[in-house]
KEDO-349890 format. One record per atom (N, C-alpha, C): residue number from 1; x, y, z; residue in one letter. Coordinates in nm, 4 decimals. Each point is the difference from the previous one (the first is absolute). Example, Ala and Ser with C-alpha at 12.3 -4.5 7.8 and 13.67 -1.06 7.14 Angstrom:
// residues 2
+-----+----------+----------+----------+--------+
| num |       c1 |       c2 |       c3 | residu |
+-----+----------+----------+----------+--------+
|   1 |   1.3190 |  -0.5690 |   0.7800 |      A |
|   1 |  -0.0890 |   0.1190 |   0.0000 |      A |
|   1 |   0.0900 |   0.1200 |   0.0000 |      A |
|   2 |  -0.0350 |   0.1050 |  -0.0720 |      S |
|   2 |   0.0820 |   0.1190 |   0.0060 |      S |
|   2 |  -0.0770 |   0.1090 |   0.0730 |      S |
+-----+----------+----------+----------+--------+
***
This chain:
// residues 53
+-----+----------+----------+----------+--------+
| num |       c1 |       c2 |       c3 | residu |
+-----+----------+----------+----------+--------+
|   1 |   3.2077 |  -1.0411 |  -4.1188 |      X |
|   1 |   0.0921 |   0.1019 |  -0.0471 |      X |
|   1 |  -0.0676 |   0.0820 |  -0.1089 |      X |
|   2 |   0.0343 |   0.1287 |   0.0194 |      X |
|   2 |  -0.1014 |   0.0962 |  -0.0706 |      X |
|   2 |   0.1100 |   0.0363 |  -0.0880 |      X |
|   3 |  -0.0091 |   0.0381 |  -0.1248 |      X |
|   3 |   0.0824 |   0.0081 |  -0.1513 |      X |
|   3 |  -0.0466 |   0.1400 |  -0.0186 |      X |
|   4 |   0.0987 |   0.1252 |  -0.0198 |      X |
|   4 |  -0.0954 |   0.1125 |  -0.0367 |      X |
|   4 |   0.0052 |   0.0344 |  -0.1703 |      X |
|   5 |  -0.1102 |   0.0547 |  -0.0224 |      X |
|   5 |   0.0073 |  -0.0044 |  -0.1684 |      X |
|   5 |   0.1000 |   0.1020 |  -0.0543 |      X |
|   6 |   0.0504 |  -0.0250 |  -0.1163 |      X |
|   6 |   0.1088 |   0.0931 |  -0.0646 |      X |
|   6 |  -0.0973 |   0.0878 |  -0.0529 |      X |
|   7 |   0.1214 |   0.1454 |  -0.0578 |      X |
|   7 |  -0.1206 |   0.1418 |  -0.0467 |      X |
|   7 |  -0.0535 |  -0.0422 |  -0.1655 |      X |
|   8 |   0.0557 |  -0.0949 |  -0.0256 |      X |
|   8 |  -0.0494 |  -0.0187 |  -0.1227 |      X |
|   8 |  -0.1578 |  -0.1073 |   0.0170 |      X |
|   9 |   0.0018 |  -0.0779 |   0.0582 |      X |
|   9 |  -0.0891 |  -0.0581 |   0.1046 |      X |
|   9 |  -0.0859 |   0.0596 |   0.0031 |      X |
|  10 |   0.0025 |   0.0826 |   0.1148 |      X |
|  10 |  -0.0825 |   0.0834 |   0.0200 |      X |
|  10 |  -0.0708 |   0.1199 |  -0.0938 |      X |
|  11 |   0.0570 |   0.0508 |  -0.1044 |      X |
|  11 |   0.0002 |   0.0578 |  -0.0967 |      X |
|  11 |  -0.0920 |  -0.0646 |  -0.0975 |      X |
|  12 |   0.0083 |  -0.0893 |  -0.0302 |      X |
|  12 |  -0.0843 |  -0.1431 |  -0.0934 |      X |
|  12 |  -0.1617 |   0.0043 |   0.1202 |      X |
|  13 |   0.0008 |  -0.0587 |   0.1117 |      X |
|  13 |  -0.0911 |  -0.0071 |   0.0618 |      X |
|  13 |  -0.1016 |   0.1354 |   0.0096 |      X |
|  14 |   0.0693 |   0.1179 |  -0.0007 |      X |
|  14 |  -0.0622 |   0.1083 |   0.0483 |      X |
|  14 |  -0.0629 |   0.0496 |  -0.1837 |      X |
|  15 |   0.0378 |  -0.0672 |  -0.0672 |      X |
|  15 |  -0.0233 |   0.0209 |  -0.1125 |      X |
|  15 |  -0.1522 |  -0.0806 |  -0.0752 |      X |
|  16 |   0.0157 |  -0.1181 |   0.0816 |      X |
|  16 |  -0.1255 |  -0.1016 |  -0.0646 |      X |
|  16 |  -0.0708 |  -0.0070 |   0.1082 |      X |
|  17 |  -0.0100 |   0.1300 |   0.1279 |      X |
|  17 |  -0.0722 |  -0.0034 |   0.0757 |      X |
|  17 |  -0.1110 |   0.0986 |  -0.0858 |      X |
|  18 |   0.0884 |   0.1337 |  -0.0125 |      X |
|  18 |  -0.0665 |   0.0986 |  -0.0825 |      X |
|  18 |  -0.1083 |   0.0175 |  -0.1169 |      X |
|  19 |   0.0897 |  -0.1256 |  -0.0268 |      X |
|  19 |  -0.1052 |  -0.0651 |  -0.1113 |      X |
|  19 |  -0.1145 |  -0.0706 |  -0.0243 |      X |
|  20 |  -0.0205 |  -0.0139 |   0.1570 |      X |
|  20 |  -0.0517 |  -0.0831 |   0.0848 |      X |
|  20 |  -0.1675 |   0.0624 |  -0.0080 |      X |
|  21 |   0.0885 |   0.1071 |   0.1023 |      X |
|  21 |  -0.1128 |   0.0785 |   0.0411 |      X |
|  21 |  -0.0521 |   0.1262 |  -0.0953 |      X |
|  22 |   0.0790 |   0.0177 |  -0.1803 |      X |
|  22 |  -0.0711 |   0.0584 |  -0.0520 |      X |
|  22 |  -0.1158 |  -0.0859 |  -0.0657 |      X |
|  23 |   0.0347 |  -0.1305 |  -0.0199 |      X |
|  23 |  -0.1201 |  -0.1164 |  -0.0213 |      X |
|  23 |  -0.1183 |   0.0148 |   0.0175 |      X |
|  24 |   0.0908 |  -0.0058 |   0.1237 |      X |
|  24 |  -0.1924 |  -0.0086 |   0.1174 |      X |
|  24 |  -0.0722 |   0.1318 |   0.0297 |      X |
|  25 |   0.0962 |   0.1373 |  -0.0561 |      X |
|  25 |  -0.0837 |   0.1058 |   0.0365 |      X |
|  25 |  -0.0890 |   0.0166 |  -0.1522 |      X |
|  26 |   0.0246 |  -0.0978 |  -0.1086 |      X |
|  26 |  -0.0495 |   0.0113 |  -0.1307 |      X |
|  26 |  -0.1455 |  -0.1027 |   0.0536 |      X |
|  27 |   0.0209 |  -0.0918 |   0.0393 |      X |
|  27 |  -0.0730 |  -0.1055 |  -0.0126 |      X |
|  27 |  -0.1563 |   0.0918 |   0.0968 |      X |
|  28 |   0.0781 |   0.0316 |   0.1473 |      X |
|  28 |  -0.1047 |   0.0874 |   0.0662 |      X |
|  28 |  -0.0997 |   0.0692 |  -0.0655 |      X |
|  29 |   0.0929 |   0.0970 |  -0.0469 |      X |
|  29 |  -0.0576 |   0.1452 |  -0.1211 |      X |
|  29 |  -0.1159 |  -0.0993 |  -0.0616 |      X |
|  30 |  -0.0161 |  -0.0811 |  -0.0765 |      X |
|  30 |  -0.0530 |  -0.1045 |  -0.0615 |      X |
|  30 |  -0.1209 |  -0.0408 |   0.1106 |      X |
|  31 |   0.0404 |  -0.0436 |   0.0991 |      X |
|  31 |  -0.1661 |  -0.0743 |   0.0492 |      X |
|  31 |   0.0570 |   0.0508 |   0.1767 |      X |
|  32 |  -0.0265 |   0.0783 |   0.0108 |      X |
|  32 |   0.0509 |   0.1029 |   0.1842 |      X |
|  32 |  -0.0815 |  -0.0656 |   0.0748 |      X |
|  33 |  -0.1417 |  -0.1136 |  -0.0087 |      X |
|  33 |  -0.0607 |  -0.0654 |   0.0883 |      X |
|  33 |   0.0718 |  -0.1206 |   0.0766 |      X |
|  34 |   0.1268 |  -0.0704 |  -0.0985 |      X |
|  34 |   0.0229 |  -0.1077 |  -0.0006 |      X |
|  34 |   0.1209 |  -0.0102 |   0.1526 |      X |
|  35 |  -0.0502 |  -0.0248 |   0.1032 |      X |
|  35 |   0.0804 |   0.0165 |   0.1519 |      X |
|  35 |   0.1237 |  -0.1103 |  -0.0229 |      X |
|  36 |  -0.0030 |  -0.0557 |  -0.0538 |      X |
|  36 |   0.1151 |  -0.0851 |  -0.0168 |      X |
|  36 |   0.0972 |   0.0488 |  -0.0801 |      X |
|  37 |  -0.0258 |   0.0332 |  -0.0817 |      X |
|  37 |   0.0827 |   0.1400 |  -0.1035 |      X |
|  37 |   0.0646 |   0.0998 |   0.0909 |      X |
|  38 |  -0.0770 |   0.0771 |   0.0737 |      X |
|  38 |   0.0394 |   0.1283 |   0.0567 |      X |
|  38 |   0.1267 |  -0.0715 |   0.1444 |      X |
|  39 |  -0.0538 |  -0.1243 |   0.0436 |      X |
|  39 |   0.0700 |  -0.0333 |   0.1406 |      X |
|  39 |   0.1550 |  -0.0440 |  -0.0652 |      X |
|  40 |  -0.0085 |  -0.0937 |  -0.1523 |      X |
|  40 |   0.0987 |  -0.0202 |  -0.0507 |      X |
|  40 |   0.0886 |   0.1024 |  -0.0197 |      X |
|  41 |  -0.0866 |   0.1447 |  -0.0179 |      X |
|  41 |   0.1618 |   0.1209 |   0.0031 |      X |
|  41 |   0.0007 |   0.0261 |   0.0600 |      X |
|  42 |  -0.0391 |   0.0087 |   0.1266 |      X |
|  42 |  -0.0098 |   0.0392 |   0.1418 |      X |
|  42 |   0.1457 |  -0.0532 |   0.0561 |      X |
|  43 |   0.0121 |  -0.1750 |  -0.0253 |      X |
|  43 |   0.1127 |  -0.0500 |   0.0001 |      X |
|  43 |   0.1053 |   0.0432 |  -0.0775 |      X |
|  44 |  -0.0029 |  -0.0129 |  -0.1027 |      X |
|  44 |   0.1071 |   0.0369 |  -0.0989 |      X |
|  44 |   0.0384 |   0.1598 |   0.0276 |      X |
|  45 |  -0.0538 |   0.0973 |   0.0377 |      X |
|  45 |   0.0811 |   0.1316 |  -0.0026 |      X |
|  45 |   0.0367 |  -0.0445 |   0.1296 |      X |
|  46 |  -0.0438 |  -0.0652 |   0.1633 |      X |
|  46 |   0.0760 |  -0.0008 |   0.1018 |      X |
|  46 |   0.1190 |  -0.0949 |  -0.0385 |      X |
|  47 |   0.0277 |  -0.1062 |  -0.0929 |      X |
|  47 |   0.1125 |  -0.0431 |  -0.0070 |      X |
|  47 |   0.0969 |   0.0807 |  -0.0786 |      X |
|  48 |  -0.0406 |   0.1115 |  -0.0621 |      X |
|  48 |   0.0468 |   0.0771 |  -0.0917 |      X |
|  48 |   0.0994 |   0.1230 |   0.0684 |      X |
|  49 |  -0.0924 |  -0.0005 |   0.1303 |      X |
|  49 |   0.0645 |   0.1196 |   0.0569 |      X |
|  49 |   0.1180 |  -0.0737 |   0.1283 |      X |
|  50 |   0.0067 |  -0.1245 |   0.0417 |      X |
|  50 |   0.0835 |  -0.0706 |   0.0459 |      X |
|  50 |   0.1297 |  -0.0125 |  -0.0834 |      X |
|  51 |  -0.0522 |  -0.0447 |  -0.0997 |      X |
|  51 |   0.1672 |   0.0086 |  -0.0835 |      X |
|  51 |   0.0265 |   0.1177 |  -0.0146 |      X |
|  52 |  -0.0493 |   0.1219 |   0.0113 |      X |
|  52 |   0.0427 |   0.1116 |  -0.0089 |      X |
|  52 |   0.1228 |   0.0651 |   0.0872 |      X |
|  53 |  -0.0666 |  -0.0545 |   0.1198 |      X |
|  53 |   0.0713 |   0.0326 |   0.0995 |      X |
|  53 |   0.1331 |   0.0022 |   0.0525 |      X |
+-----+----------+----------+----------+--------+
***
């Protein structure tokens, strides 16, 4: 059974996603060689743009 999230929920999530991925676009900026860095926001903005939806 699938539970759907409330807008406050979702609101919170879409919030410490953001935060997420301004992290990692700091951390990048910082060392842009590091592929594990870049794949980590790779993830995080596609989960970013799912809760968007």
């Amino acid at each position: 059974m699938v539970v759907g999230l409330s807008k406050r929920d979702l609101s919170r999530k879409r919030k410490s996603l953001e935060q997420k991925v301004h992290e990692l676009e700091e951390k990048v900026k910082k060392n842009p060689l590091n592929k594990q860095l870049r794949e980590e926001l790779e993830e995080a903005r596609r989960r970013l743009e799912k809760v968007e939806d």
